[in-house]
N, C-alpha and C positions, 0 to 999 in steps of 0.2 A: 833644622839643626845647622850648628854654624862648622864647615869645615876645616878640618886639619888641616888640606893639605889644596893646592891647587891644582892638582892631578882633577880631570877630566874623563874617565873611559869610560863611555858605554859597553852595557856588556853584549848590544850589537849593532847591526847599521848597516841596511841595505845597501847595493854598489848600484847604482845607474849613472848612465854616462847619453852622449846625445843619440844613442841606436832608439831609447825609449822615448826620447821627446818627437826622434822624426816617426817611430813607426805610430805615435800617438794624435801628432799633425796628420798624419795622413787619414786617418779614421777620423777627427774632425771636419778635414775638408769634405770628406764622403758625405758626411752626415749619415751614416749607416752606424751608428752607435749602440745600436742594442746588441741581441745576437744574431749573428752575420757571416758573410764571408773570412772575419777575421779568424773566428773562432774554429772556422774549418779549418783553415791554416794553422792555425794552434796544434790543434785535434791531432790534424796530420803529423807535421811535425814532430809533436812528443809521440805519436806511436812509431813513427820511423828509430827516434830515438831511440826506446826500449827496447825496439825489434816487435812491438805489440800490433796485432792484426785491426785492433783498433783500439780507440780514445774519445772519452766524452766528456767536456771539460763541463764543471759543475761551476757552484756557487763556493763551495769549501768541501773540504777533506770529511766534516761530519757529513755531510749528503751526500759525498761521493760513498762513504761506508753503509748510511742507511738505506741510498740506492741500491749497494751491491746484495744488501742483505733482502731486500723485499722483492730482487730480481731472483732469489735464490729459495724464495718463498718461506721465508724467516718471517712468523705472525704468532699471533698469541699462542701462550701455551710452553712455545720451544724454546731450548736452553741454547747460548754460546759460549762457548769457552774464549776466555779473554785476558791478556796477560793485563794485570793487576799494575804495576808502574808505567801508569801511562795518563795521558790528560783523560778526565772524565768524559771527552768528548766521544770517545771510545767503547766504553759502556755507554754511554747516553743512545748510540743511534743504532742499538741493541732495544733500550726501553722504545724507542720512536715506534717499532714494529709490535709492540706489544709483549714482545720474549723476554729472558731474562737472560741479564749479564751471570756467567758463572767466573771470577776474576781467579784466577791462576797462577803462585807464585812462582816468581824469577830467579835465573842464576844472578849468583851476587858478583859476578865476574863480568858478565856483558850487560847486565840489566834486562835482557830480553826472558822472554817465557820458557820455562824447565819446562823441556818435551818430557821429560820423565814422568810427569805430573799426569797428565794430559789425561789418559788412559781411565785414572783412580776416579778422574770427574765426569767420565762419559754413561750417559743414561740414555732411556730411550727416548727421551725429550731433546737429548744433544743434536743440534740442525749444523752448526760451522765451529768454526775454531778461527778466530782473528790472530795472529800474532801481531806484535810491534815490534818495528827496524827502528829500534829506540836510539836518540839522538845520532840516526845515522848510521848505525851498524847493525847488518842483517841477523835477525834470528838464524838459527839453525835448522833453516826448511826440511832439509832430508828425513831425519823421524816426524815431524810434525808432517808432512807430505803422506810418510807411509803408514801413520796413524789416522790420516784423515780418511784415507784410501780403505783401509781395515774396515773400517765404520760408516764406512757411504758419507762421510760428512765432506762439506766443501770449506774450502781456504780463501778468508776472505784476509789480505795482506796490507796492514797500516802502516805505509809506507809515506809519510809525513812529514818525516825529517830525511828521507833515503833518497832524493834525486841522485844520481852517479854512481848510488850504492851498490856493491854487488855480494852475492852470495857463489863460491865456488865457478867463476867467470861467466853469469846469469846476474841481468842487475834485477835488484829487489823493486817488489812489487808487479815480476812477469811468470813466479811460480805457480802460484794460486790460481782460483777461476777469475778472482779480479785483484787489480794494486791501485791501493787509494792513497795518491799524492794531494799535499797542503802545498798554496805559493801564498802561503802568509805569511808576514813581515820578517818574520824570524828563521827564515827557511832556507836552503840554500840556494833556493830562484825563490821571485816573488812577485805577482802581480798583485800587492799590499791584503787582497783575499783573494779568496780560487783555489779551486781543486780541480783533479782531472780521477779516472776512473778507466783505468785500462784492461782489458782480454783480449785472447785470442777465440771467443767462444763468440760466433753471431747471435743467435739467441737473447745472449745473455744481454751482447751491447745492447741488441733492438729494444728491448724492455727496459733498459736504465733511460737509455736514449727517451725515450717513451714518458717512465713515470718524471723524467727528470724536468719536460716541458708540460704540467697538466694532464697526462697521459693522452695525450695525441700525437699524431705523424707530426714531424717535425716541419716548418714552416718554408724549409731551401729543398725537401723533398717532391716540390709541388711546382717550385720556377721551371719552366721552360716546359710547360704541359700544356696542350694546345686548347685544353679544356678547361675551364672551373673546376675545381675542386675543391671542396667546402669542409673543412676541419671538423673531424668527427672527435667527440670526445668520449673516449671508448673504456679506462679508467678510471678511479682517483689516481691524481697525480700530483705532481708539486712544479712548483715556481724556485728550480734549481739554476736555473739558465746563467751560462756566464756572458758577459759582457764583451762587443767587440772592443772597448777602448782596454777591458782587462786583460784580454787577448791578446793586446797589442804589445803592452809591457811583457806579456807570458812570452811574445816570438820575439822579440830582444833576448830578453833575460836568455831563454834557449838556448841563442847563439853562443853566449859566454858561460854556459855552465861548466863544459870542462875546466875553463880555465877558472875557474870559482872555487870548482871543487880542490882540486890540485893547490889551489894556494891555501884551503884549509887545511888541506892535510900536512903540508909542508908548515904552517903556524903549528898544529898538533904537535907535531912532532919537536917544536922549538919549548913549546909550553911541555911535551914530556921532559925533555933537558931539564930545564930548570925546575920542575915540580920535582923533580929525582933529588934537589940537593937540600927539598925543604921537607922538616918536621911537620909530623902529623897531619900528612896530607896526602894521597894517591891518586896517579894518576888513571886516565881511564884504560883499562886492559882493549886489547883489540884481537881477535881470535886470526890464525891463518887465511881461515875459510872465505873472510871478510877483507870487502876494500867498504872500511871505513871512511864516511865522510863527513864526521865532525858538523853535524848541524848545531850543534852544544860542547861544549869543552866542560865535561861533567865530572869532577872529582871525587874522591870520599875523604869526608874528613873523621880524622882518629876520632874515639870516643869519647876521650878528655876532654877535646872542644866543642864548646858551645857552638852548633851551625849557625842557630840562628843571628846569635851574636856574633858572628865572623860577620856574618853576611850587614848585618845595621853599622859595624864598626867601618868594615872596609868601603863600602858606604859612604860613612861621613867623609872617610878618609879620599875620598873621589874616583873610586874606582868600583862601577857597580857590578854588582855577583846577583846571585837569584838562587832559589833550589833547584833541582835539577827537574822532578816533576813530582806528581801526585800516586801517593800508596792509596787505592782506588776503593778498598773493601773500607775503609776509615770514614768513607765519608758520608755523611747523614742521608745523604738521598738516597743511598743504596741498602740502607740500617741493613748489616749484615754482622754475622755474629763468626764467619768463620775466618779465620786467623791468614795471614801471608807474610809468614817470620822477615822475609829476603827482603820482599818489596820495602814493610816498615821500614829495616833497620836503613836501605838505602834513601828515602825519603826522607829519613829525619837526617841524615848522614850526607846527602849527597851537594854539592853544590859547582851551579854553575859559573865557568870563567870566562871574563870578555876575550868574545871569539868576530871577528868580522873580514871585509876583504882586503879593506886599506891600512889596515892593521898592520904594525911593523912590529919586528924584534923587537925595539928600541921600546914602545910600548909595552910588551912583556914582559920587559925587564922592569921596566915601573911600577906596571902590576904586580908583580912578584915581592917589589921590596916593603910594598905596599900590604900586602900578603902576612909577607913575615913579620913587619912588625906588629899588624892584625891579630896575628898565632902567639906571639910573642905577649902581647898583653892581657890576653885570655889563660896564660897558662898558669 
């Protein structure tokens, strides 16, 4: 389609600067590219981060979930309760172990999972309860915490959009038995894919650790042993392994997350301003409890307007939006017949605005007018 306008904005756009190319040269000059010493460094690091006793950096955020879920002995049969707006990837590494997604609707305030709910869906099939730190702002752990507790279930935490995020000065993804972080492209670190998989439970690491390489002792376990020792392969396991050159991007990125996060939040707060002066549009709520970090700048738009057609017009117009994400019971792989009023309405309702790090006011404001006269021609 031919554009209106020559406006330009992604609706996002990773930040790298030369911390990624040299810690990237230096993993080339090694020739040690696979998994390696870098990714212990990674490992380390994000657990120091969180304050987590440890860290197992994966392949992506679905394996670091269906890791934690098959470390916690989540196999056929067993039910998880799952907050329902969220990517499919969510429920998907629920089916991977054989269980079944129980999808759970959300408060229509934060978008995260009604702990109120919780309770009405638990059976004697129920194994864990996943919450989602939906684009960046933490669920409300404390009754999901003491409802897990109630019922012997464990708290597996989709903490995917939540790097910096915290819940009550506790950052998200360290309440649970594990927190499974995404550094895919759209995140707020990124090693373009990767996840990491953090506790403070040994246990629980050894056996992520474990199924995540093939299900055997890991390969740096074994340097500096005066003997042979010959890899046993002692489970099924899987081929989750991260990369030392992903690694490498992951210990850059690292370094500059605070300062990543902070200049979202500070953009938020610029896009709440001006969302405040426009028609038929909300911005996203942010609870006390939460230091939100804006991995999404996710609106709702009024009922009058067409989302989808905001979203194709502003578009042409050069300013690209997206929806915010996926009401999860809706979708055919799951043919599910039970209802999640909250999640629908903000799925068809919600929609995403260009958020990233080099992003200026100035930009905002283009977006914005760009916005309104999107709303403006739709009404």
């Amino acid at each position: 389609m031919k554009k209106d306008s020559i406006l330009n904005i992604p609706l996002t756009r990773p930040y790298f600067d030369s911390d990624e190319l040299i810690e990237i040269g230096n993993i080339l000059d090694s020739g040690f590219v696979s998994q390696g010493p870098k990714v212990i460094e990674f490992e380390n690091k994000f657990a120091e981060y969180t304050g987590s006793k440890y860290a197992i950096a994966v392949t992506n955020c679905t394996c670091a979930l269906h890791l934690s879920l098959l470390a916690i002995g989540v196999g056929a049969g067993d039910e998880v309760l799952v907050a329902d707006f969220t990517h499919p990837a969510t429920g998907h590494s629920v089916l991977y172990c054989g269980a079944t997604p129980i999808f759970i609707d959300v408060d229509k305030r934060t978008y995260n999972i009604d702990a109120d709910l919780l309770e009405g869906k638990i059976t004697e099939k129920t194994k864990a309860i996943i919450p989602v730190h939906t684009f960046g702002q933490s669920a409300d752990m404390d009754p999901i915490i003491e409802i897990a507790k109630d019922h012997d279930l464990s708290v597996i935490e989709d903490a995917a959009c939540a790097h910096g995020a915290k819940y009550k000065g506790r950052f998200s993804g360290t309440i649970g038995a594990t927190g499974c972080f995404s550094f895919h492209a759209r995140k707020g670190m990124t090693t373009g894919e990767g996840g990491m998989v953090v506790t403070d439970d040994g246990k629980l690491a050894e056996e992520i650790r474990s199924l995540s390489t093939y299900g055997t002792t890991t390969s740096w376990s074994e340097e500096g042993e005066e003997e042979l020792t010959i890899t046993k392969f002692t489970k099924i396991g899987y081929n989750y392994k991260m990369s030392d050159i992903s690694a490498a991007v992951g210990v850059a990125q690292l370094r500059k997350l605070d300062t990543l996060v902070e200049k979202r939040i500070c953009l938020a707060k610029y896009w709440d301003e001006k969302i405040s002066k426009l028609e038929y549009i909300e911005s996203p709520y942010c609870s006390e409890d939460t230091k939100h970090v804006y991995q999404s700048y996710v609106c709702l738009v009024d009922k009058k307007i067409n989302r989808d057609k905001l979203i194709v017009l502003t578009r042409r117009m050069g300013v690209q939006t997206q929806i915010g994400t996926y009401a999860c019971h809706i979708q055919p792989v799951y043919d599910l017949k039970e209802k999640c009023p909250n999640s629908y309405d903000i799925y068809n309702r919600s929609i995403s605005l260009p958020m990233y790090f080099k992003q200026s006011e100035e930009v905002i404001d283009d977006a914005v007018k760009v916005l309104k006269k999107a709303i403006g021609a739709l009404i």
